[in-house]
VEXNU-809019 format. One record per atom (N, C-alpha, C): z, x, y; residue in one letter. Coordinates in steps of 0.02 Angstrom, whole numbers. Layout:
<recs>
+--------+--------+--------+------+
|      z |      x |      y | resn |
+--------+--------+--------+------+
|      Z |      X |      Y |    A |
...
+--------+--------+--------+------+
</recs>
This chain:
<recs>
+--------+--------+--------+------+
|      z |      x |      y | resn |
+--------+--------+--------+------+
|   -368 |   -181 |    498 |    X |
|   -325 |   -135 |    462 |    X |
|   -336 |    -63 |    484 |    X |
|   -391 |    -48 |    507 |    X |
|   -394 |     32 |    526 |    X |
|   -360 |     46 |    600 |    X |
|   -357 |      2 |    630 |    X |
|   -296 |     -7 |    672 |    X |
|   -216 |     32 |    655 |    X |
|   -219 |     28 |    605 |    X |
|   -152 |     23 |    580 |    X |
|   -143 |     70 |    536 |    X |
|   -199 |    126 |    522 |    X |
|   -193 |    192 |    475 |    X |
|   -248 |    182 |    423 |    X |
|   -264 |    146 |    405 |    X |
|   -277 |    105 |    333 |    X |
|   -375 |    134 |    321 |    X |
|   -368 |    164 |    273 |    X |
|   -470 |    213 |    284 |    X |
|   -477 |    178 |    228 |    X |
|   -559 |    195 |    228 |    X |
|   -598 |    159 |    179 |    X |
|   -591 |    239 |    115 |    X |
|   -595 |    238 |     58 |    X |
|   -583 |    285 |     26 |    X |
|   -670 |    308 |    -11 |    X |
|   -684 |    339 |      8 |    X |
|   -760 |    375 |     21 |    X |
|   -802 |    390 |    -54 |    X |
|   -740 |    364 |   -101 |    X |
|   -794 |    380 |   -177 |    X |
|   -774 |    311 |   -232 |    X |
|   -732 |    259 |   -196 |    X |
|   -730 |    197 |   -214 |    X |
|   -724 |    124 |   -201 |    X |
|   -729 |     83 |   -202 |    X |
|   -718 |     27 |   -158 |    X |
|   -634 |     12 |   -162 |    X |
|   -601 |     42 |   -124 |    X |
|   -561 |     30 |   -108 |    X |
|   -492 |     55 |    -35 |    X |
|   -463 |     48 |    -14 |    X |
|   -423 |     66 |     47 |    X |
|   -363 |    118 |     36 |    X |
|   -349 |    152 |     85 |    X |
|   -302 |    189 |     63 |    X |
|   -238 |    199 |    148 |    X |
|   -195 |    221 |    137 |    X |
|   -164 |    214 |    213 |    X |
|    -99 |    293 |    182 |    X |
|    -79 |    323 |    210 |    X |
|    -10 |    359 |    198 |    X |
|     42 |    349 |    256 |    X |
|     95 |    321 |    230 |    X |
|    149 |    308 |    269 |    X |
|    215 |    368 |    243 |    X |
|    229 |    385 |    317 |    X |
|    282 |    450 |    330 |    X |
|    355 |    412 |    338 |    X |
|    411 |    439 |    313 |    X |
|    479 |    402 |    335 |    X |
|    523 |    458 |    336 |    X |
|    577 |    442 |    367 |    X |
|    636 |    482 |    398 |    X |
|    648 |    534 |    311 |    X |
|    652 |    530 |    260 |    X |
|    690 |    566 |    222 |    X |
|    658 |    503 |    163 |    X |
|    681 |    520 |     76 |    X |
|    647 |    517 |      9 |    X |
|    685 |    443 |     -5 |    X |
|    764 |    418 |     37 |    X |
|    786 |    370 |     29 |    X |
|    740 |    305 |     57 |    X |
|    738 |    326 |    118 |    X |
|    684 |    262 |    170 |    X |
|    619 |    256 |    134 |    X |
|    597 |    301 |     95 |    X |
|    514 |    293 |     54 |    X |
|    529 |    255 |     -1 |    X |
|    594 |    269 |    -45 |    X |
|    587 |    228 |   -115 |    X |
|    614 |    152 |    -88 |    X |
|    659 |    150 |    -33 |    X |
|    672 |     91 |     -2 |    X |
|    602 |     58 |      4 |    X |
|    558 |     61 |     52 |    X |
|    507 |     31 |     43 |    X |
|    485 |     34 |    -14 |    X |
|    456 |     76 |    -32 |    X |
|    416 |     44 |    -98 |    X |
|    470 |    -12 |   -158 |    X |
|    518 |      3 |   -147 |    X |
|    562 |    -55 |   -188 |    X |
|    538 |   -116 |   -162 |    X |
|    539 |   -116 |    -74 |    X |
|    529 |   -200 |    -57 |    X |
|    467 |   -228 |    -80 |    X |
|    391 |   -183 |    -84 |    X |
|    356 |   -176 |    -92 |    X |
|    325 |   -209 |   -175 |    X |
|    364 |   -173 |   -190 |    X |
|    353 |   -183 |   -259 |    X |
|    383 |   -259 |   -293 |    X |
|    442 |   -287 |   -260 |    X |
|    439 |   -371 |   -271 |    X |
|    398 |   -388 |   -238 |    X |
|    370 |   -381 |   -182 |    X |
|    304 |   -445 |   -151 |    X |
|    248 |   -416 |   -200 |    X |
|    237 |   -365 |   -228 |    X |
|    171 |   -362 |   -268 |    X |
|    196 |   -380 |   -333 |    X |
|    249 |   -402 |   -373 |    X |
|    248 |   -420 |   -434 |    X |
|    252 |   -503 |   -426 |    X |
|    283 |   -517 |   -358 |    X |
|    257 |   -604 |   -350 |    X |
|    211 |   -600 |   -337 |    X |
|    177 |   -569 |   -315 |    X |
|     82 |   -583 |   -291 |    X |
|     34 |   -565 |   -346 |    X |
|     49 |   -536 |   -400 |    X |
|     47 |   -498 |   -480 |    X |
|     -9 |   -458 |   -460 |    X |
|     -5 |   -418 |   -399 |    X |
|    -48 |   -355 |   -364 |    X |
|    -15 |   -331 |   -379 |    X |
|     -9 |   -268 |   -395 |    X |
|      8 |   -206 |   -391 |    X |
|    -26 |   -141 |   -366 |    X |
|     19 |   -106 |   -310 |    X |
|    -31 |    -52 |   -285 |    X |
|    -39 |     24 |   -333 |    X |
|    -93 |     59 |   -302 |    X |
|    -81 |    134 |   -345 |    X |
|    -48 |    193 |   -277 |    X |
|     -4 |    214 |   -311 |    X |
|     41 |    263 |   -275 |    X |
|     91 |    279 |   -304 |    X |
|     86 |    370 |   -252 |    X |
|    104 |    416 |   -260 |    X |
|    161 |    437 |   -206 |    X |
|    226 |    480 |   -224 |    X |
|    272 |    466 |   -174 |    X |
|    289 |    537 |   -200 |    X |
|    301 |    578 |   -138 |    X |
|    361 |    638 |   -131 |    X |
|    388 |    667 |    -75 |    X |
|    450 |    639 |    -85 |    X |
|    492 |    645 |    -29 |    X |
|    496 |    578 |     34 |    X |
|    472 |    599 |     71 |    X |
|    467 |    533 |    134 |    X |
|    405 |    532 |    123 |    X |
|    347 |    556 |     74 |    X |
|    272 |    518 |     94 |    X |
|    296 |    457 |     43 |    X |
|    246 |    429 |     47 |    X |
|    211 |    347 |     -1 |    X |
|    137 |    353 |     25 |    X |
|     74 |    377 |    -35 |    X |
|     24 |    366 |    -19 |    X |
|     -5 |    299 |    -47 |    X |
|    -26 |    257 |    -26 |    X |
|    -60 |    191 |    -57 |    X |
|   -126 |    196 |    -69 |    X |
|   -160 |    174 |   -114 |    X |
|   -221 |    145 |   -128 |    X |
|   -223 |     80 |   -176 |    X |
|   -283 |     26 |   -123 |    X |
|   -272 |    -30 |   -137 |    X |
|   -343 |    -32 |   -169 |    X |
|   -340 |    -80 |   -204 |    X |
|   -415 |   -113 |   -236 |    X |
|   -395 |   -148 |   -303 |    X |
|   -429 |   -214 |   -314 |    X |
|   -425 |   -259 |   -363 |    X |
|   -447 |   -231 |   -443 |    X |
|   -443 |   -213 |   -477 |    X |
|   -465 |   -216 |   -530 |    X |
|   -520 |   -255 |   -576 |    X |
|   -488 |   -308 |   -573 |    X |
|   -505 |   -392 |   -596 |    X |
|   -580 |   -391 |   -556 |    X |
|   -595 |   -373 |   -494 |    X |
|   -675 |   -390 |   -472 |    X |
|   -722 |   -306 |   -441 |    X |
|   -662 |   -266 |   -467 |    X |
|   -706 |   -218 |   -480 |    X |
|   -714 |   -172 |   -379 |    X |
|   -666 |   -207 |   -369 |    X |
|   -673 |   -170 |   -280 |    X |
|   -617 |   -218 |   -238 |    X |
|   -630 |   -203 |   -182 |    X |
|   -573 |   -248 |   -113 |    X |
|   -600 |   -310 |   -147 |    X |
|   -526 |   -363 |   -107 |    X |
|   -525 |   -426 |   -124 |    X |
|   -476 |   -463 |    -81 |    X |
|   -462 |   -493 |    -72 |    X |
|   -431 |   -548 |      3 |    X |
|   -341 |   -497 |    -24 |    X |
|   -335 |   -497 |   -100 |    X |
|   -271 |   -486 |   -117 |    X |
|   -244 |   -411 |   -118 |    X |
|   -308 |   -383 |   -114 |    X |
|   -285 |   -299 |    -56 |    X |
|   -270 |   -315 |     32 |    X |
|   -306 |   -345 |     45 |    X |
|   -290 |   -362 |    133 |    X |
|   -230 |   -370 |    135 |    X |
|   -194 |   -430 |     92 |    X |
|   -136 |   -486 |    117 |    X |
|    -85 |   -433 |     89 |    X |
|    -90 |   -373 |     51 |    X |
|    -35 |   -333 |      2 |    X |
|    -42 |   -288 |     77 |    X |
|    -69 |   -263 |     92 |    X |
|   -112 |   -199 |    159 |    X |
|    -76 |   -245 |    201 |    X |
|    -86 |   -306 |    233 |    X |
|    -12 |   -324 |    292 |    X |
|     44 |   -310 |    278 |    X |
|     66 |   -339 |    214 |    X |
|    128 |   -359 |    201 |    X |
|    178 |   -287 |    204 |    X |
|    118 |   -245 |    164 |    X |
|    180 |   -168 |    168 |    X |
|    167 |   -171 |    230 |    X |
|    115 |   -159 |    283 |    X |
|    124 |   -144 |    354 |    X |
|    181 |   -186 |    389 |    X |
|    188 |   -256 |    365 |    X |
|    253 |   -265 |    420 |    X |
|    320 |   -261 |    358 |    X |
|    311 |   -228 |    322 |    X |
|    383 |   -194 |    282 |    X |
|    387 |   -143 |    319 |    X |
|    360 |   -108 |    329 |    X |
|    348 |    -21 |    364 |    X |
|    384 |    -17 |    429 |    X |
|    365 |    -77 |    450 |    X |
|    372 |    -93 |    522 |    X |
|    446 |   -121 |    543 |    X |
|    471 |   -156 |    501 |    X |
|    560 |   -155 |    495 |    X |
|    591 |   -100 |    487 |    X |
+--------+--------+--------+------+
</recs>
């Protein structure tokens, strides 16, 4: 994943990545797609959006840090991003 933008976030167990897009339409677009694969996956990410940013931060709640179901949410927006 650090391949791909994605840092370790330095005061919790968890990941963070910021993705840039053309203009405020292409950002809520993604996070719309985004947001059905995390309510079927019943992940939900934390983020913040203005304009063309979307900042993400991932981490489980439920075990208290990362968990297989931050990774597989951390691809999935990466190949949403990537369309």
């Amino acid at each position: 994943l650090n391949a791909k933008g994605w840092v370790v976030v330095s005061n919790r167990d968890a990941i963070s990545k910021l993705y840039k897009f053309n203009d405020f339409v292409d950002a809520f677009s993604f996070m719309t797609k985004c947001a059905f694969y995390a309510e079927k996956s019943n992940h939900h990410p934390e983020w913040f959006n203005v304009y063309n940013k979307v900042e993400v931060t991932l981490s489980t709640h439920d075990c208290g840090g990362l968990s297989k179901l931050d990774l597989e949410l951390a691809e999935k927006m990466d190949s949403i991003f990537e369309k």
